[in-house]
C-alpha positions in Angstrom: 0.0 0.0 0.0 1.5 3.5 -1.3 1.1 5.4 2.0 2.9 8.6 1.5 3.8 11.2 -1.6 6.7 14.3 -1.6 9.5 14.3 0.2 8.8 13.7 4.1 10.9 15.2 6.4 11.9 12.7 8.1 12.7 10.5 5.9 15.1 13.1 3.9 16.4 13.8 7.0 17.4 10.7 8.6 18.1 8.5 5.9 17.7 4.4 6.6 18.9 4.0 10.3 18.8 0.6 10.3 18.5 -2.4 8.6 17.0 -5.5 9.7 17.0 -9.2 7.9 14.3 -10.7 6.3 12.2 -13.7 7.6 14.0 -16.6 6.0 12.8 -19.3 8.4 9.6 -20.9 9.8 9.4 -19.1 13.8 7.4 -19.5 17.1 6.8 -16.6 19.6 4.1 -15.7 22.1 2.9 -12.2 20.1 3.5 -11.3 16.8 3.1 -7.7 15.0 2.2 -7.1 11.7 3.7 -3.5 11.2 7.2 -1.9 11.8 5.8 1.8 12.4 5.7 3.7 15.5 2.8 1.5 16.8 4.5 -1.5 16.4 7.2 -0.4 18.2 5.4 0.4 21.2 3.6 -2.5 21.4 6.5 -4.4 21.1 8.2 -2.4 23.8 5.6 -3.1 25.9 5.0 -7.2 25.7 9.1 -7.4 26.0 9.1 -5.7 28.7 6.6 -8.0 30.6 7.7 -11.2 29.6 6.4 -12.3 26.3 8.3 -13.5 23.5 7.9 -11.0 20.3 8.6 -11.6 16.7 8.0 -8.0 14.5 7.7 -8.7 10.9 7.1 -5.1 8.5 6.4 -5.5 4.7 8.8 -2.1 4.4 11.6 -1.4 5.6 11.3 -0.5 9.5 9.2 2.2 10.2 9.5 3.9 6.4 5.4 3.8 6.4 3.1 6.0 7.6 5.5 6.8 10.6 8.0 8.6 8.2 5.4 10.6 7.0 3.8 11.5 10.5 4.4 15.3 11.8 4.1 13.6 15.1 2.2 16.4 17.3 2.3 14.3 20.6 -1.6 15.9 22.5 -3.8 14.5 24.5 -6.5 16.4 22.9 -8.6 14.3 20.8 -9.8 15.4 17.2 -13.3 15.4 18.7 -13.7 17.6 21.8 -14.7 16.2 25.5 -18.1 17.7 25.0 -19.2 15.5 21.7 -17.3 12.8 22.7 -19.7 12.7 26.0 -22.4 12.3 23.6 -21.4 9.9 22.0 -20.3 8.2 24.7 -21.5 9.1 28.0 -19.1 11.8 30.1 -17.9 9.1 31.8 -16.5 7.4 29.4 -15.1 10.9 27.7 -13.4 12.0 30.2 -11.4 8.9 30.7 -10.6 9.1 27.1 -9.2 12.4 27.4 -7.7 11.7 31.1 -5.6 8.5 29.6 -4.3 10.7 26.8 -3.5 13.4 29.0 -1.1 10.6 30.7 0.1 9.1 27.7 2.2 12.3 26.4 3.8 11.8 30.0 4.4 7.7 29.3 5.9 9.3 25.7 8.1 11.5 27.5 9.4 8.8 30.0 10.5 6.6 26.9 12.0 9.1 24.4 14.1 9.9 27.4 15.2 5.9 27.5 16.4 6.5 23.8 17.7 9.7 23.8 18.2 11.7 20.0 14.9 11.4 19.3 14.0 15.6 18.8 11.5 15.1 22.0 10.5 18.3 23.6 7.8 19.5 25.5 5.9 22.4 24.3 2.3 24.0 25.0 -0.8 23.6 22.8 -2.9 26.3 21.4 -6.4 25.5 20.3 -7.7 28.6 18.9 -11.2 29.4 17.3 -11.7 29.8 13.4 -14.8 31.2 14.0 -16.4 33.7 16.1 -19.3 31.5 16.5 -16.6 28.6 17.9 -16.0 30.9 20.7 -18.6 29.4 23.3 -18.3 26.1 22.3 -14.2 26.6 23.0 -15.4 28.4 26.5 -17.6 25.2 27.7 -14.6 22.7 26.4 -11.9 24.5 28.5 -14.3 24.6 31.5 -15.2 20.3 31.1 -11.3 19.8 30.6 -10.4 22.0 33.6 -13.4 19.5 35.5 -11.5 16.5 35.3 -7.9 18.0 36.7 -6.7 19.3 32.9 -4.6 22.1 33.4 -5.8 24.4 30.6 -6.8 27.9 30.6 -9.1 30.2 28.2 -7.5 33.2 26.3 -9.6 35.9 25.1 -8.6 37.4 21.5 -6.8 40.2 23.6 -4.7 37.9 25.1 -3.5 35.4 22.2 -3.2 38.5 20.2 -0.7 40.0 22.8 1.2 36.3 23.8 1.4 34.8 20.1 0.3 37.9 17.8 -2.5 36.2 16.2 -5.9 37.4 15.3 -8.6 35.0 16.7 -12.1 35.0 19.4 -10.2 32.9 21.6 -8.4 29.7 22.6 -7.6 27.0 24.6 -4.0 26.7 26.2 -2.7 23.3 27.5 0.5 23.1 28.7 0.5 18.8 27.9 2.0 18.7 25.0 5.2 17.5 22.9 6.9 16.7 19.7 9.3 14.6 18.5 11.0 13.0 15.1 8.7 10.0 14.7 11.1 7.9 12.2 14.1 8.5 14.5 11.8 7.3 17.1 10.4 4.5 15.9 14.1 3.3 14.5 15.8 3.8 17.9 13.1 1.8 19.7 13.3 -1.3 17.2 17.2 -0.9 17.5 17.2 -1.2 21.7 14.2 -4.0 21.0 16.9 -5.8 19.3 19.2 -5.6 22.0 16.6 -7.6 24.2 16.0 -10.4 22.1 13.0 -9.1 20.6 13.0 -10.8 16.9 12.8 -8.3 14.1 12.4 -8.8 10.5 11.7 -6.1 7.5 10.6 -6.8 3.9 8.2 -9.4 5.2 5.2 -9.0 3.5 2.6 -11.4 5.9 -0.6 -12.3 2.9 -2.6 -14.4 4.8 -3.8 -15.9 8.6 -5.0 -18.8 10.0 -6.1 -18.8 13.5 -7.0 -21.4 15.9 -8.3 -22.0 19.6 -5.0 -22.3 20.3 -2.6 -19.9 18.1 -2.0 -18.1 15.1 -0.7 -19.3 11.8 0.6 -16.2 9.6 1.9 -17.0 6.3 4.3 -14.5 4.6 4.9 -13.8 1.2 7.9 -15.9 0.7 7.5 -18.6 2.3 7.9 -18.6 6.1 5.2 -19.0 8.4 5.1 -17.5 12.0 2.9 -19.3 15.0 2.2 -17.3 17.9 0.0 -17.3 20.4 -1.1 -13.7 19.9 -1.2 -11.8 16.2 -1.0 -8.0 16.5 -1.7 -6.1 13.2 -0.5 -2.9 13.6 -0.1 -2.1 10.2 -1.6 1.0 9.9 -4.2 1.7 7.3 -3.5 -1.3 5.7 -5.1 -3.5 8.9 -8.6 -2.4 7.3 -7.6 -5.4 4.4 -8.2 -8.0 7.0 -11.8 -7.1 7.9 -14.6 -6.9 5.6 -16.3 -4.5 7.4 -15.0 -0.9 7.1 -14.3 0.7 10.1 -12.8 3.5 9.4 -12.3 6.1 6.2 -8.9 6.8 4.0 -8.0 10.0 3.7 -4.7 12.4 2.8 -3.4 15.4 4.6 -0.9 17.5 3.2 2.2 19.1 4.9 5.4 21.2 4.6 8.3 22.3 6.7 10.3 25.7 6.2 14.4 26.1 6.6 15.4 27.1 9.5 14.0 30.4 10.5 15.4 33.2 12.5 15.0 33.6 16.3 12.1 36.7 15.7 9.9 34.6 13.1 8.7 32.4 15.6 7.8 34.4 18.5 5.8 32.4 21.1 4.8 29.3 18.8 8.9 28.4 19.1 7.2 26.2 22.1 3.9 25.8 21.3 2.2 23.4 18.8 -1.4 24.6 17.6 -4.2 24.0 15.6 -7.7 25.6 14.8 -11.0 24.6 15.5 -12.5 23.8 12.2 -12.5 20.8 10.5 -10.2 20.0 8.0 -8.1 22.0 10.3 -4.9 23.9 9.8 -2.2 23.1 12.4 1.8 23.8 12.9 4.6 23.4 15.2 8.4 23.8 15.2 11.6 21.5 15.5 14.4 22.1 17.4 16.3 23.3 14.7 13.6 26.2 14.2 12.2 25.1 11.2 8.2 25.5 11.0 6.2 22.6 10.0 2.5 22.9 8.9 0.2 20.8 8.4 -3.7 20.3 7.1 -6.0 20.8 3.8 -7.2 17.0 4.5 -9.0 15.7 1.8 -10.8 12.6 1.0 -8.4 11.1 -1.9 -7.0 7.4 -1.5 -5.7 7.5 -5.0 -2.1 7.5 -4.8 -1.0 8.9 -8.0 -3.8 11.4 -7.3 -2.3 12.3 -4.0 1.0 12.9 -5.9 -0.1 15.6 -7.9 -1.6 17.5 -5.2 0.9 17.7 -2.6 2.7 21.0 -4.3 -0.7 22.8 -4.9 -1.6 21.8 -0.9 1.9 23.5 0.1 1.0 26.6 -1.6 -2.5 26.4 -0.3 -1.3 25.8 3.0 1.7 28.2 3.1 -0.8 30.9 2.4 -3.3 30.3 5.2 0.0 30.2 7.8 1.1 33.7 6.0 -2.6 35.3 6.8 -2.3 33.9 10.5 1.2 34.8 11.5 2.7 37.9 11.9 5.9 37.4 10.8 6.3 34.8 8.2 7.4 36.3 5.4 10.5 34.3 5.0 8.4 31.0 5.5 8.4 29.0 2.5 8.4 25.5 2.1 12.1 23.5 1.9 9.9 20.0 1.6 6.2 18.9 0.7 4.7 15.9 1.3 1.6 14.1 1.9 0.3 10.8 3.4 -2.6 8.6 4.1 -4.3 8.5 7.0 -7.9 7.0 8.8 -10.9 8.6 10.6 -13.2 6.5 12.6 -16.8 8.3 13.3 -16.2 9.2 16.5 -12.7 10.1 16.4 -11.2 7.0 18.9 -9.0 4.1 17.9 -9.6 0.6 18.1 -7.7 -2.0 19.5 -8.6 -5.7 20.3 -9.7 -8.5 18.7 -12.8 -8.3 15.6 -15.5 -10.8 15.7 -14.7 -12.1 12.3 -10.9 -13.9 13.6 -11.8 -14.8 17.2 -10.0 -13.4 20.1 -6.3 -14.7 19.3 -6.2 -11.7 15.9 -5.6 -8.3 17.3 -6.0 -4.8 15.9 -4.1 -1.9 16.6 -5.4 0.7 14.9 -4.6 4.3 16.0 -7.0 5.9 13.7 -6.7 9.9 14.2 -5.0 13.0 14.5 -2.9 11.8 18.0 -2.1 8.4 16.9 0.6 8.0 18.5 -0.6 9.1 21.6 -3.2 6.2 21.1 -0.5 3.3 20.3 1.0 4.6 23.8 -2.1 3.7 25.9 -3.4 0.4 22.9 -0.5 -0.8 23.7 -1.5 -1.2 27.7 -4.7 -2.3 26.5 -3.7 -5.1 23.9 -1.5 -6.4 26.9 -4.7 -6.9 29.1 -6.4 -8.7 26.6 -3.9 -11.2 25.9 -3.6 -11.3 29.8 -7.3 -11.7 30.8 -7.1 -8.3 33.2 -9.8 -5.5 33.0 -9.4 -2.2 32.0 -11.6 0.6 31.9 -10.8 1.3 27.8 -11.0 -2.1 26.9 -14.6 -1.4 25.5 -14.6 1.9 24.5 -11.0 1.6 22.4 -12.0 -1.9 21.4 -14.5 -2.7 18.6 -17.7 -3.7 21.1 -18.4 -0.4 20.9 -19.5 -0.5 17.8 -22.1 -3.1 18.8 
């Protein structure tokens, strides 16, 4: 599957880290993931870590997917806001959603730390109204997040205009946020996996399963077969080929990133990620080498070729909306464009667990959303607890029963 378009960052950047062999030989393991991304390697992380034997197979080369395409805003605010999502849900249920992602950006912290050169940083998020009529519904958001121990304050227009010179009715400031180089990331974790015995194999393409009472049987394009007790697809987008019920909608969202800019350019946003309230929305965010990334103009294409021709057209687009909104960005322009698939489930939360149609031994990780890799932090708690028979209080409502 042709996940991304352009030149992403990251990729240009970095370069292949690292290379790992190719599944020559029949194996056995307790879990095995489908998917060399950022995901997989937090799921990984966390069965190692407790135990379990882990086998990784990626039909790529490690974490050159989705990941290397992923501007990698690390928030605990979820693309729908705590007072829908309590309609949906119940505010119960909400505000544990938002709670656990709060403490995920924290659990992302603790293990970009452990690796080290990873471009992790903490930073401030701005969530700032498009419209005037968004200014109420911002005002009852910050006050719900503020009710369950969030600490995040409301700016009137006054305010943002004086702290980050922008003209807007208001916003939300959090002060839970990060970023970080997702491909470094990803590449550093799957290299220290290594180093514990966790097995690792690239250009592994898995085409079909078989599971049991017992186990699962994955066969792989050239041959090999893995049997585990536990299959994790954590392949991204492309999990939605082993279901025949759709669960979530393709997409593309487009984004650039600037040279490095000068210290003035940045002003206040040199520390804080933000994005707007309407939907597609616009967002940016810097790296530590002050360049400014931006992101948005989603769009419902899942035509790779397609995709290809729009990402220049996007950068313009999206170069002149972050001209209009900040003050001094004349010398913004973009260095590289790129674009990349991604999924949105109706409600805006992930799923992981198993699917009715393989039985509870298949399970899906699928991070679906603007903060999925805030989501792989805390699915990757929760895909534990299935395999181990614990509760938790997600296991429902980021698991496919909800959908019953």
């Amino acid at each position: 599957m042709d996940l991304k378009s352009g030149y992403p960052w990251w990729a240009v950047k970095n370069g292949l880290m690292h290379a790992f062999p190719q599944l020559r030989e029949d194996r056995h393991c307790d879990v095995a993931i489908v998917g060399g991304g950022i995901t997989g390697a937090l799921i990984a992380r966390e069965f190692a870590a407790h135990g379990f034997d882990v086998c990784v197979v990626e039909s790529r080369d490690i974490a050159w997917g989705s990941t290397a395409a992923s501007t990698a805003l690390l928030q605990y605010e979820i693309d729908t806001p705590l007072i829908e999502l309590a309609r949906l849900h119940g505010l119960a249920a909400a505000e544990a959603s938002y709670v656990a992602c709060h403490g995920a950006v924290d659990t992302l912290a603790g293990i970009a730390r452990e690796l080290r050169d990873v471009d992790f940083s903490r930073c401030d998020s701005l969530y700032y109204a498009s419209r005037r009529w968004h200014r109420k519904r911002l005002i009852d958001e910050c006050a719900a997040r503020q009710r369950v121990g969030i600490d995040v304050r409301w700016l009137d227009a006054d305010a943002v205009r004086e702290r980050f010179g922008i003209d807007t009715p208001g916003a939300l400031l959090s002060t839970q946020a990060a970023r970080v180089d997702p491909y470094r990331f990803a590449s550093r974790l799957f290299a220290k996996l290594r180093t514990q015995g966790v097995a690792i194999f690239d250009r592994s393409c898995v085409t079909d399963l078989h599971p049991t009472s017992r186990r699962v049987v994955l066969e792989t394009q050239a041959g090999p077969r893995i049997t585990a007790g536990h299959a994790v697809f954590a392949n991204g987008y492309a999990a939605q080929h082993w279901l025949k019920d759709r669960v979530a909608r393709n997409r593309s969202s487009y984004a650039f990133i600037s040279d490095p800019l000068g210290d003035g350019v940045l002003g206040a946003f040199a520390d804080t990620v933000a994005w707007e309230s309407a939907r597609p929305y616009l967002y940016f965010r810097t790296t530590q080498d002050k360049r400014l990334l931006v992101g948005g103009e989603d769009d419902a294409v899942d035509v790779p070729l397609r995709r290809d021709r729009r990402v220049e057209g996007k950068a313009r687009r999206l170069l002149a909306r972050v001209k209009d909104l900040l003050p001094n960005a004349e010398s913004v322009f973009p260095a590289f464009s790129w674009a990349g698939t991604f999924a949105e489930t109706e409600d805006g939360l992930p799923f992981f667990g198993p699917h009715p149609q393989h039985g509870p031994r298949v399970l899906f990780a699928m991070a679906y959303g603007g903060n999925g890799i805030t989501y792989s932090a805390i699915g990757a708690a929760l895909l534990r607890a299935r395999v181990e028979r614990r509760k938790h209080p997600l296991l429902r409502l980021f698991g496919f029963e909800r959908l019953e």
